[in-house]
VEXDREN-2710 file (C-alpha; in Angstrom, 1 decimal):
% VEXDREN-2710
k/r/px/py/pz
1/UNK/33.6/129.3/63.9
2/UNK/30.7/130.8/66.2
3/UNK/29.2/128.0/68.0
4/UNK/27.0/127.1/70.8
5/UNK/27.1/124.5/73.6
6/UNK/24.3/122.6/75.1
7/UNK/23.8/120.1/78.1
8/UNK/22.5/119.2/81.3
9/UNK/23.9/120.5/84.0
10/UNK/27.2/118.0/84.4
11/UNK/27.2/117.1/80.7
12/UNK/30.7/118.4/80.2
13/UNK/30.5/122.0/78.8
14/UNK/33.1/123.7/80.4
15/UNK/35.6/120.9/80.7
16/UNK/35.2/120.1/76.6
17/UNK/34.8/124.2/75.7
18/UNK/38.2/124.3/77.5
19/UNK/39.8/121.9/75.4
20/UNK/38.0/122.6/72.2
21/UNK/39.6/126.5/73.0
22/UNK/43.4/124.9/73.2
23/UNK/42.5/122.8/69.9
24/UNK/40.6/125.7/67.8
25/UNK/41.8/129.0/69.4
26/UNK/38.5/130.1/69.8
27/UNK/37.4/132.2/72.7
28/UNK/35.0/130.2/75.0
29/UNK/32.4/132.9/76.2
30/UNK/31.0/131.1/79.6
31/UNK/28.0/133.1/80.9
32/UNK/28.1/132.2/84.3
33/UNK/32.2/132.8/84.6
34/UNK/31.0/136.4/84.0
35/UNK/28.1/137.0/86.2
36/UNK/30.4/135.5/88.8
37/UNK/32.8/137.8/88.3
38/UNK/30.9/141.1/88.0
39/UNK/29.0/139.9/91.2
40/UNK/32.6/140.2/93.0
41/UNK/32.8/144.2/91.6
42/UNK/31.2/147.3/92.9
43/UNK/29.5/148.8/89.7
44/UNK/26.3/149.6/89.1
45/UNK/25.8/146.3/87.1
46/UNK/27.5/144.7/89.9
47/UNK/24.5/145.8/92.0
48/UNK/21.7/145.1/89.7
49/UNK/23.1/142.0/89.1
50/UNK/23.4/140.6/92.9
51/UNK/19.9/142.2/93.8
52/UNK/18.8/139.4/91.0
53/UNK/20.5/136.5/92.5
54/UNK/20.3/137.4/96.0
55/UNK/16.5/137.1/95.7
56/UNK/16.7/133.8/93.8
57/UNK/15.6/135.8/90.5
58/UNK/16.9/135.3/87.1
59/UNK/18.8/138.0/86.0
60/UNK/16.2/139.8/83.2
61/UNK/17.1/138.9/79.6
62/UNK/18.1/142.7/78.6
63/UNK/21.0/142.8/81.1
64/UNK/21.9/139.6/80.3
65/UNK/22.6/140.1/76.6
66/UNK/23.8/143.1/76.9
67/UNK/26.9/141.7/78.6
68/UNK/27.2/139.5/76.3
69/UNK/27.2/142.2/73.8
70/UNK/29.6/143.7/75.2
71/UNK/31.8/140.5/75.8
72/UNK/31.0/139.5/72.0
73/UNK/32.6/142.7/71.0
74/UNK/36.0/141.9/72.9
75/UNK/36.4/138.7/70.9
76/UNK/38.2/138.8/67.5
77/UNK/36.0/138.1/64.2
78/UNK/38.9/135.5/63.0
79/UNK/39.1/133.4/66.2
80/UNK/35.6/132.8/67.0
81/UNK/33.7/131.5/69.9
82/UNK/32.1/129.0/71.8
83/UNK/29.1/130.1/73.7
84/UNK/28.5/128.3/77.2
85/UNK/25.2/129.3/78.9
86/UNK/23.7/131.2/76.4
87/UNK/20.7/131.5/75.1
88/UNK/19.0/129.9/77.7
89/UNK/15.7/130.9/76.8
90/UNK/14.1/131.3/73.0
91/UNK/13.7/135.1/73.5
92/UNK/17.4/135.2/74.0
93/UNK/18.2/133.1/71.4
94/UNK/15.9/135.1/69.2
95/UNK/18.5/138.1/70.5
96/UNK/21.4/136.1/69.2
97/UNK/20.2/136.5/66.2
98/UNK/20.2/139.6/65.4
99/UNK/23.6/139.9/67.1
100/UNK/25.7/137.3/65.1
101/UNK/24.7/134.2/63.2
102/UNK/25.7/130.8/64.7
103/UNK/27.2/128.3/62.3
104/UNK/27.5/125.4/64.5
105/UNK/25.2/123.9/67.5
106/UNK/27.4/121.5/70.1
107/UNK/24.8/119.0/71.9
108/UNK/25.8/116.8/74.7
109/UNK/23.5/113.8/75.6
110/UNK/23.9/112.2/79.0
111/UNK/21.5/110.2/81.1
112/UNK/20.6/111.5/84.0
113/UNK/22.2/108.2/86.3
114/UNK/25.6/109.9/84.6
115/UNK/25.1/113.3/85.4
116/UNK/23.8/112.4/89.2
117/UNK/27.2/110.2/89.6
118/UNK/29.2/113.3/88.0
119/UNK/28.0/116.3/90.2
120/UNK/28.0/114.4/93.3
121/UNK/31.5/114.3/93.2
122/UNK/32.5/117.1/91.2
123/UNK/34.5/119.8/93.0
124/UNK/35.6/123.3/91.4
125/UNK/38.3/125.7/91.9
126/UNK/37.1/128.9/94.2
127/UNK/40.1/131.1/92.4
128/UNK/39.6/130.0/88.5
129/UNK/36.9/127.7/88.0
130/UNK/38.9/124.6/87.0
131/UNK/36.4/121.2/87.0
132/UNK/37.4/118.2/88.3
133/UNK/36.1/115.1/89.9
134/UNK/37.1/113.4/92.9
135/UNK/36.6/109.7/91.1
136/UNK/37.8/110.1/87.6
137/UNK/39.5/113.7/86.9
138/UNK/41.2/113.9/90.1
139/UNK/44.0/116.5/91.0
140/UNK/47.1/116.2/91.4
141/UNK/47.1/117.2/95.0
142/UNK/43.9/116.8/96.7
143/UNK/41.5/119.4/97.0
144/UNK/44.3/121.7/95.2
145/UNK/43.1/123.0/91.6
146/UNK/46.7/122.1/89.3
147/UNK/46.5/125.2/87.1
148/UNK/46.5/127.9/89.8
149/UNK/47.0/126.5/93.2
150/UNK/43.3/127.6/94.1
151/UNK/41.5/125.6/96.7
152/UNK/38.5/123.2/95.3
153/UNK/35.1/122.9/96.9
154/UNK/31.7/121.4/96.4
155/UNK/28.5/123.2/94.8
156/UNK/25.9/123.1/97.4
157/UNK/23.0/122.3/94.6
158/UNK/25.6/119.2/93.6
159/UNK/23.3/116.9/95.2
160/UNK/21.1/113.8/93.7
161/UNK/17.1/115.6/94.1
162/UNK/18.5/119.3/93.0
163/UNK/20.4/117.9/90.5
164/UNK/17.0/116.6/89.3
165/UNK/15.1/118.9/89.6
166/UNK/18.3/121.2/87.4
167/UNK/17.7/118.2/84.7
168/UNK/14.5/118.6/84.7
169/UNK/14.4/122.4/84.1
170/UNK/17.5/122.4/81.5
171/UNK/15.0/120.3/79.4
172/UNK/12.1/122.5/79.7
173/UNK/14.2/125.7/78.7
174/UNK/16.7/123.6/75.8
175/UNK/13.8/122.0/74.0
176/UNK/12.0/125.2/71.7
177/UNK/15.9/126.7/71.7
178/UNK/17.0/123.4/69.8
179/UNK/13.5/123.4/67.6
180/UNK/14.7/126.9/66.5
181/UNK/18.1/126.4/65.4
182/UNK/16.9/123.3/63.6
183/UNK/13.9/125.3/62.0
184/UNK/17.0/127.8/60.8
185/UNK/18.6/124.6/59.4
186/UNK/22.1/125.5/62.0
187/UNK/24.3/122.4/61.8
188/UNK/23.8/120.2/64.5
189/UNK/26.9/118.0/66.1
190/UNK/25.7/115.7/68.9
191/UNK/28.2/113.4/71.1
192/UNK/26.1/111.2/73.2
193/UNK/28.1/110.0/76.6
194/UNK/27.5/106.5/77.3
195/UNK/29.8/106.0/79.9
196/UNK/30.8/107.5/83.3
197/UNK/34.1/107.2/82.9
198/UNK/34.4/108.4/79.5
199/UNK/37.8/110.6/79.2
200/UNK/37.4/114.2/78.1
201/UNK/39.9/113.7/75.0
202/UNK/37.3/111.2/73.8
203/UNK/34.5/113.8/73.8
204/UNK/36.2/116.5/72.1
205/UNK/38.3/114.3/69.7
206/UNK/34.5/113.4/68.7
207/UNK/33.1/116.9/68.2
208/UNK/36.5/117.7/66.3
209/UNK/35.6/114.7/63.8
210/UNK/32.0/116.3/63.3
211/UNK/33.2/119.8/62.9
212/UNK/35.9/119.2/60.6
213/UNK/32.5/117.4/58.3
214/UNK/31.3/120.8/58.5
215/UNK/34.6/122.7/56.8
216/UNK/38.3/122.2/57.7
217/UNK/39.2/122.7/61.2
218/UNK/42.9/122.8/62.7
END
């Protein structure tokens, strides 16, 4: 299965990816993991990269799929993938295309009151990037990430007007990317969150249930 995974910033992508990856043993491919991790290294990419962000610019469309190329081609044909953060723009979706064909589009659907309530007290792991929340997907210890010891902290954008504005922008950009997959007829599975405190396990046993529609899963 080669999938992608849309929502709103707070929507649930990297906690549900996660646990769709234990359930399907696909490889979840999460763009930003990756720029945050060749940002720590001293290459040449490294540099172009950082030049990017440190100037508040988005990183131009060729270097971005040409990681993911290069990712892509690390990732075996029989597990498959789920594609976090990419495309984020129709001319990189567009690029997907002539990469590899998508068989499956994941949308999440949250109101905004949701997401606002979510990222204001979401808190991340600095060493791994474990998500949890300080209301409703606590850890064990607090401020301690449970799956490597790492210490937590707090986005500085995780705040009610950017996370807005973020809304706002994921709209704009999602908007023509969803009108193309549906003009290529690429099954669409939506799970619409009604509910802040809506469990994880609920989300993905819900997904599960649309994928397995598609063709036998698990």
């Amino acid at each position: 299965m080669k999938a992608v995974i849309f929502g709103p910033p707070g929507s649930g992508k990297g906690t549900y990816a996660s646990r769709l990856q234990d359930k399907l043993g696909a490889d979840v491919i999460a763009m930003g993991d990756i720029f945050r991790k060749i940002m720590k290294g001293s290459t040449s990419l490294s540099q172009k990269v950082k030049g990017f962000v440190e100037k508040g610019l988005l990183v131009p469309d060729d270097i971005v799929i040409e990681v993911l190329k290069q990712r892509l081609a690390k990732t075996s044909a029989k597990k498959g993938f789920i594609l976090d953060g990419f495309p984020r723009t129709i001319e990189q979706a567009k690029a997907l295309d002539n990469i590899t064909k998508i068989d499956v589009v994941i949308l999440l659907t949250v109101p905004d009151w949701i997401i606002i309530e979510r990222l204001s007290t979401r808190r991340i792991c600095k060493s791994c990037g474990e998500v949890y929340n300080i209301r409703y997907l606590k850890p064990k210890v607090e401020d301690i990430c449970d799956k490597c010891g790492g210490q937590l902290y707090q986005r500085s954008d995780d705040t009610a007007q950017i996370i807005k504005d973020r809304i706002q922008v994921y709209e704009r950009q999602t908007e023509p990317i969803l009108e193309h997959y549906n003009q290529k007829k690429t099954p669409l599975i939506e799970f619409k969150c009604e509910r802040l405190d809506t469990p994880p396990e609920v989300a993905v046993k819900e997904i599960l249930k649309g994928l397995r529609r598609l063709k036998p899963v698990g």
